[in-house]
C-alpha positions as CSV (number, residue, x, y, z in Angstrom):
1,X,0.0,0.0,0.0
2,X,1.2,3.4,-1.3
3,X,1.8,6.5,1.2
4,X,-0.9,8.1,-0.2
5,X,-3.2,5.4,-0.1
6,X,-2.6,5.1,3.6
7,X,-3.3,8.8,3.8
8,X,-7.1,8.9,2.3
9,X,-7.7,5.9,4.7
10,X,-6.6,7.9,7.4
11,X,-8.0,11.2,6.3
12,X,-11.7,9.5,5.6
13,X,-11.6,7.0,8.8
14,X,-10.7,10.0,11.0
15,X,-13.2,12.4,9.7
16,X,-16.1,10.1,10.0
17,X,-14.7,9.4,13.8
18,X,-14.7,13.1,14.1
19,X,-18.3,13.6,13.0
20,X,-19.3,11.1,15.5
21,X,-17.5,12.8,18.0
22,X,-19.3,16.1,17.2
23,X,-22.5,14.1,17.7
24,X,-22.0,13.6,21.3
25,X,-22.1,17.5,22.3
26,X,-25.9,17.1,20.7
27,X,-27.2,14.0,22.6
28,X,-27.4,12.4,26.0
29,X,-24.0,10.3,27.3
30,X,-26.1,7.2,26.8
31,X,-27.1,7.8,22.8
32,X,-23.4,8.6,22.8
33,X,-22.3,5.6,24.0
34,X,-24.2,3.8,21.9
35,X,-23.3,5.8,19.3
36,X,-19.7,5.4,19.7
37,X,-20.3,1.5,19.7
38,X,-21.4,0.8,16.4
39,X,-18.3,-0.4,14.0
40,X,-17.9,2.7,11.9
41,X,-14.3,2.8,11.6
42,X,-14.0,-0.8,10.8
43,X,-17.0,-1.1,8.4
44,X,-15.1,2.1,6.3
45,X,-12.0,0.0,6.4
46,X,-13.3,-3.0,5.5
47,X,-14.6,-0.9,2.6
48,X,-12.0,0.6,1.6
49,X,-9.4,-2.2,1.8
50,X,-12.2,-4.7,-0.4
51,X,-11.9,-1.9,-2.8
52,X,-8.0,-1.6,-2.6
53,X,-7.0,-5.1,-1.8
54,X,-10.1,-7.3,-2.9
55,X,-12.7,-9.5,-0.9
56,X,-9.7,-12.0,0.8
57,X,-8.0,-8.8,2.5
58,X,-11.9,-8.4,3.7
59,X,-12.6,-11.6,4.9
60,X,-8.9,-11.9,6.7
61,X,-9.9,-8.5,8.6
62,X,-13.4,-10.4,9.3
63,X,-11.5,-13.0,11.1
64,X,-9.4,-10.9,13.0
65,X,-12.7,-8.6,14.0
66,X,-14.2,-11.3,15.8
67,X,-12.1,-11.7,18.6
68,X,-11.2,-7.8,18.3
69,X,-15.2,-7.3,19.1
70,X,-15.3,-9.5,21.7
71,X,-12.5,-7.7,23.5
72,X,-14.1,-4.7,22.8
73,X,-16.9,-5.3,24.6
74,X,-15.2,-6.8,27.5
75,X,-13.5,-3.8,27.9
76,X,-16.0,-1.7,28.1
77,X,-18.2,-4.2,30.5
78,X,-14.9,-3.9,33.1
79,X,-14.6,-0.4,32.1
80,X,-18.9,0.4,33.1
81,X,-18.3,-2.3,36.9
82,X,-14.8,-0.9,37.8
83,X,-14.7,3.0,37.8
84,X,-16.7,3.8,40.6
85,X,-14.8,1.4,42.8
86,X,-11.3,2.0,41.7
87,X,-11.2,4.6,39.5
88,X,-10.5,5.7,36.1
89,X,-7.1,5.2,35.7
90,X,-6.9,1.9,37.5
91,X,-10.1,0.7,35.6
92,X,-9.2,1.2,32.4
93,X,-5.5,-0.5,32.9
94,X,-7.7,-3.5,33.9
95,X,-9.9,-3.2,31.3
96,X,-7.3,-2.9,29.0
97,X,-5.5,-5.9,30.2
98,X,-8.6,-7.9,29.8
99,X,-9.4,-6.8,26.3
100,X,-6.1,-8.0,25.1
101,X,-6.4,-11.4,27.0
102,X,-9.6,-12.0,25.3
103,X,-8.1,-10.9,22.2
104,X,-5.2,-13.5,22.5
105,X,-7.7,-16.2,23.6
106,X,-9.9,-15.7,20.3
107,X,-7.1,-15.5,18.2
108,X,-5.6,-19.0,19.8
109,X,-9.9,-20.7,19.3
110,X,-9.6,-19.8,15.9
């Protein structure tokens, strides 16, 4: 993949995370959330990589997003049970440790 390739994927996947972003100053914390949940960066970049690299390249990141969505959400259920009781910093270290051990385990089951 060219530099400039990698550029428009970046330019167009960060714009469209920055729109969402702009969404949340409009709606309550909990639309936001749920906004902020759905897979719009990896739908665009499945998108543009089928264009780019052809359907494999899309069903090889479909395999990887698998396990990447369920670490996803386990981070954020650690993340929503461990705040109040230990903080933010401590609670998203935790989280963060968990997300990449579920990771690891997916990647391993497949």
């Amino acid at each position: 993949m060219d530099w400039q390739r990698l550029l428009f994927d970046f330019m167009i996947g960060g714009g469209l995370i920055a729109a969402v972003v702009s969404v949340f100053h409009f709606v309550s914390p909990l639309i936001g959330g749920i906004i902020a949940a759905v897979p719009v960066r990896i739908g665009i970049t499945m998108f543009l990589g089928g264009i780019a690299e052809g359907s494999g390249f899309v069903l090889g990141m479909l395999r990887g997003s698998i396990p990447g969505s369920f670490g996803a959400f386990s981070f954020m259920f650690v993340l929503s049970r461990a705040t109040r009781r230990l903080g933010i910093w401590r609670s998203f270290s935790i989280a963060t440790l968990v997300c990449v051990l579920v990771v690891c385990i997916g990647l391993v089951m497949q």
